[in-house]
C-alpha positions in Angstrom: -3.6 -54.6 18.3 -0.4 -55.1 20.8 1.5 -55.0 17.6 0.8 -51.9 16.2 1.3 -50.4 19.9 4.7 -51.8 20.5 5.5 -50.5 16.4 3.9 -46.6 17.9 6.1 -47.4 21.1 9.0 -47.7 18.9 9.0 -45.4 16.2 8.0 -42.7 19.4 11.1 -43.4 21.1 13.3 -43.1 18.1 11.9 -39.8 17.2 12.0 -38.6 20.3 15.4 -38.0 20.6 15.3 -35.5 17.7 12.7 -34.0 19.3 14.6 -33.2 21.9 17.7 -32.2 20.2 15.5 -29.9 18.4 13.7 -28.0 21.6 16.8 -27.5 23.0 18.6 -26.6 19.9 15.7 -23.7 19.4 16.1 -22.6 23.1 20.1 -22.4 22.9 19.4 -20.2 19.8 16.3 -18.1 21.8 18.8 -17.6 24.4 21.4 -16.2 22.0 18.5 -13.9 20.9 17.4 -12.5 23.9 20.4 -11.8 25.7 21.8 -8.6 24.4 18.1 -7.5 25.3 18.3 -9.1 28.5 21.6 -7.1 29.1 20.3 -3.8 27.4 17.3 -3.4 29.6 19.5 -4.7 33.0 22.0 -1.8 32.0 19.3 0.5 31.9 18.5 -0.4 35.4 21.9 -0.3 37.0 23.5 2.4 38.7 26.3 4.2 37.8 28.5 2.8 40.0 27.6 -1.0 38.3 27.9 0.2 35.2 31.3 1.9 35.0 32.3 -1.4 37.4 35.1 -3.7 35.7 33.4 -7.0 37.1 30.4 -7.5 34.8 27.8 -8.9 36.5 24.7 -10.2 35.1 21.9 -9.3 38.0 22.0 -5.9 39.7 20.9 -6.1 43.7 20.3 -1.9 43.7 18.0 -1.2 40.5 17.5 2.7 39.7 15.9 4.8 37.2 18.5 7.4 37.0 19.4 6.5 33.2 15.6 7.1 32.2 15.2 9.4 34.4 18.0 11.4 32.4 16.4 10.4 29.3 12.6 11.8 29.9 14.5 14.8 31.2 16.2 15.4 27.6 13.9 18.4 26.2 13.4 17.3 22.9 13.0 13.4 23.5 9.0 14.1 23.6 9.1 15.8 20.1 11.8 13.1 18.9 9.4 10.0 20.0 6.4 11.7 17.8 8.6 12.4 14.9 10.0 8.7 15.2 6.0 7.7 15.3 4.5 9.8 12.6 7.2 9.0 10.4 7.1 5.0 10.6 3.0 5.1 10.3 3.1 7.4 7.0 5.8 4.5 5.9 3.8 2.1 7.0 0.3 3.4 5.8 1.4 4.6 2.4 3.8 1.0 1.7 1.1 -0.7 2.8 -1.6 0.7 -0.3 0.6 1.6 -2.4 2.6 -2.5 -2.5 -1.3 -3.5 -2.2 -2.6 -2.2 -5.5 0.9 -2.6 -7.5 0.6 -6.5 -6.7 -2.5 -6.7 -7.9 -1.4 -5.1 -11.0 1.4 -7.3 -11.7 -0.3 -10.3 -10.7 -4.1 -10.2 -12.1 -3.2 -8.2 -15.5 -1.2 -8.6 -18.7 0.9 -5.3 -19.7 4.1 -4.8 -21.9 7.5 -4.9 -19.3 5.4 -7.0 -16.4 8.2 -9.5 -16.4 10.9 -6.3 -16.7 9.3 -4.9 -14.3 9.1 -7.6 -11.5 13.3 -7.7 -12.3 13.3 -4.3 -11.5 12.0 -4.7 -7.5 14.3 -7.8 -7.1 17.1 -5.5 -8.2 16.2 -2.6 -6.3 16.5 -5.1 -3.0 20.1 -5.5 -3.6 21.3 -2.3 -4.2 22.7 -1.0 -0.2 21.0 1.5 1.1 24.7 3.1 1.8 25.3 3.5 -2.0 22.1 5.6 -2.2 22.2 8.0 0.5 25.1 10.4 -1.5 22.7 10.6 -4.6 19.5 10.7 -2.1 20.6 13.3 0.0 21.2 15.7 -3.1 17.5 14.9 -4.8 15.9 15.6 -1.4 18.1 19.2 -1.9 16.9 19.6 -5.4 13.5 19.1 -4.1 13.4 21.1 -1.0 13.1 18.4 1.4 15.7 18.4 3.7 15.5 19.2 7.5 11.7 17.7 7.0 10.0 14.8 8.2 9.3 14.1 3.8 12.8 13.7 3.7 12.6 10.5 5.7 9.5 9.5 4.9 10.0 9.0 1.1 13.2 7.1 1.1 11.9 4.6 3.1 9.0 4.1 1.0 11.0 3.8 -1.8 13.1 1.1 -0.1 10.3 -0.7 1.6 7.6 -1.5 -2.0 10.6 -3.8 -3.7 10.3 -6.3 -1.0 6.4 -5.5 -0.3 5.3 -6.1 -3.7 6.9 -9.2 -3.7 5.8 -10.7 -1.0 2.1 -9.7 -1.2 2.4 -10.7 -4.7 2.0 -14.6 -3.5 -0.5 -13.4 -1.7 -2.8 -12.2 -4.2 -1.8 -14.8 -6.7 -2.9 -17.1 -4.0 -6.7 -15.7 -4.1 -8.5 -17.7 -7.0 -9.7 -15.7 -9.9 -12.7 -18.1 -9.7 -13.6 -15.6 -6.8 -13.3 -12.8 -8.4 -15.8 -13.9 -11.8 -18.2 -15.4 -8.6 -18.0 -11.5 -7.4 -18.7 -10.3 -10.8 -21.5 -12.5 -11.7 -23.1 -11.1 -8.8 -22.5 -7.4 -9.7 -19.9 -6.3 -7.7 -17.8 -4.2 -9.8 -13.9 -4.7 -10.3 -13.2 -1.7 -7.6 -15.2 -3.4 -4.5 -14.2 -7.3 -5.5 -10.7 -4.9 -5.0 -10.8 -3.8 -1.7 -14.2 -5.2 -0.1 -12.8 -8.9 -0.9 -9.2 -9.2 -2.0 -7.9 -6.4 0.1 -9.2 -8.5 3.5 -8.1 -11.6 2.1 -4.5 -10.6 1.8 -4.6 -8.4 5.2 -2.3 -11.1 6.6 0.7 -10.2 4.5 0.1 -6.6 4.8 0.7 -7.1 8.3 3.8 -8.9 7.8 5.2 -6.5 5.1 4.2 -4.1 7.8 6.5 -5.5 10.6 8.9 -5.2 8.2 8.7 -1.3 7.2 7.8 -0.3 10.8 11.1 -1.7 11.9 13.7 -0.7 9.5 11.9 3.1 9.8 12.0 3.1 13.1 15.4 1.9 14.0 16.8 3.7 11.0 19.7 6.5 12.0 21.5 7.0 8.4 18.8 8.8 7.0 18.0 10.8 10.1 21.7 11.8 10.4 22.2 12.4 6.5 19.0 14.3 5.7 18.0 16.7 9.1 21.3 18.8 9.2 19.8 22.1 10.7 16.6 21.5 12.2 16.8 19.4 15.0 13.1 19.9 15.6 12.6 17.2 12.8 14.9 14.5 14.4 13.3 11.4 15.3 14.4 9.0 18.0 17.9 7.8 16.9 19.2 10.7 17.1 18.4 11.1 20.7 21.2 8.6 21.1 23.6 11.2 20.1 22.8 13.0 23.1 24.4 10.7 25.6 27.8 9.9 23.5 30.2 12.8 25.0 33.8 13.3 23.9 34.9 12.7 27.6 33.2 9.7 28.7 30.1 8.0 26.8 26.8 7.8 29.4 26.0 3.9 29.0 23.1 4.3 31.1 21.1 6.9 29.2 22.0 5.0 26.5 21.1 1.5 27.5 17.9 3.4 28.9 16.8 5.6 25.3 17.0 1.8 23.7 14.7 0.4 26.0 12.1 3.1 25.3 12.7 2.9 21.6 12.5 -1.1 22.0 8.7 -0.9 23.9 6.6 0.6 20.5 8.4 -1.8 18.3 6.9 -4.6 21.2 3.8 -2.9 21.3 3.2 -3.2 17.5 4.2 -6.9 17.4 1.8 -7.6 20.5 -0.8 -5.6 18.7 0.1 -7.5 14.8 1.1 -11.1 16.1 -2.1 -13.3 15.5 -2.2 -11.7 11.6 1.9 -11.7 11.1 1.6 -15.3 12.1 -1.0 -16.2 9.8 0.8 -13.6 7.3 3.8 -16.0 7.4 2.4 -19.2 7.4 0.6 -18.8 3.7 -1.9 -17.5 2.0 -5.7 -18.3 1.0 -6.3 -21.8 -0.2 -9.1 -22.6 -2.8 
């Protein structure tokens, strides 16, 4: 018995070492992470007079809220934050179905072009979303779209299905078709097995395709620039930014300040998603 101790003993103190080189190694790189937050949010705090300083200082001893302040004061930041929200939940809602049913499709049946078509999505992920926005801007002419919250809204559907259906796509592969002829012999018909059964088991990776969508609609300012010309009324919260770059001298504060209150929904939503996105990520169901 003392043997196998002194053995644990050993092989514990030469992992350990790793161990530790590891922790630290993931807290250099959380560091790295969170600073430019760290420095957006203390900018947003500083006064004017710190900000425009040459001596960079990382703490401020005289916090204000001038900067949001001068943001809440903007008369269209209200109708901006809305847009921003409506738009990213129609992304997020309709990416979130639509990738849903099309992995079933591609995963539980046998059609003509599956295999073409699952080529298709991974080639649609490469293609930059700068190469598109040209050709993009003149269908959402054709169509009538521009200056309107659809003009947003459908591109970024567009973009965000490729990488949905693919990852969901594990996801419902993952779910045994065994459960699905147990449903059946029961009598539940093909449409509840779909969405009373499958839909909650694969919840988790809607969640995390969600994440996804949510952020890169949010955040996004090429579209909003390209497509609302006219109509500022339909600008969403990126374009707020524009408000505090002036020809003369930029306002750092507003700025750092309009980030930080276009950072809180997206922490909101993880706060809100976390337990599922982490369960999302780490795999699917098991047999």
């Amino acid at each position: 018995m003392s043997a196998l101790s002194t053995r644990i003993r050993v092989r514990v103190r030469i992992r350990r070492p790793w161990r530790l080189a590891a922790e630290a190694t993931a807290l250099v790189v959380a560091a790295v992470v969170a600073f430019p937050l760290y420095w957006m949010v203390l900018s947003a705090f500083k006064p004017a007079g710190e900000i425009q300083s040459t001596e960079a200082r990382p703490w401020t001893l005289s916090p204000s809220l001038d900067s949001f302040r001068r943001v809440f004061e903007q008369q269209e930041f209200g109708r901006y934050f809305l847009n921003s929200l409506f738009v990213a939940g129609a992304v997020v809602i309709a990416s979130a179905l639509i990738a849903f049913l099309a992995a079933t499709a591609v995963t539980r049946f046998r059609f003509r072009f599956r295999t073409t078509l699952l080529i298709m999505f991974l080639v649609a992920q490469m293609v930059p979303i700068e190469a598109l926005t040209i050709p993009l801007f003149f269908l959402m002419r054709d169509f009538g779209q521009l200056n309107t919250l659809g003009a947003l809204i459908l591109p970024h559907i567009a973009f965000s299905l490729p990488f949905a259906i693919w990852m969901l796509r594990g996801f419902v592969k993952a779910v045994p078709e065994a459960l699905e002829e147990a449903a059946c012999i029961d009598g539940a018909s093909r449409t509840r097995f779909l969405w009373q059964i499958l839909f909650p088991l694969v919840f988790p990776g809607l969640v995390a395709t969600s994440v996804f969508s949510f952020i890169s609609t949010w955040n996004d300012f090429l579209f909003a620039k390209s497509f609302i010309i006219s109509d500022t009324s339909q600008s969403t919260l990126p374009m707020a930014l524009l408000v505090f770059f002036k020809p003369d001298e930029n306002d750092w504060g507003g700025i750092m300040a309009a980030s930080t209150v276009m950072t809180i929904p997206v922490l909101v939503f993880f706060v809100l998603v976390q337990q599922r996105l982490v369960s999302g990520l780490g795999g699917a169901v098991k047999d």
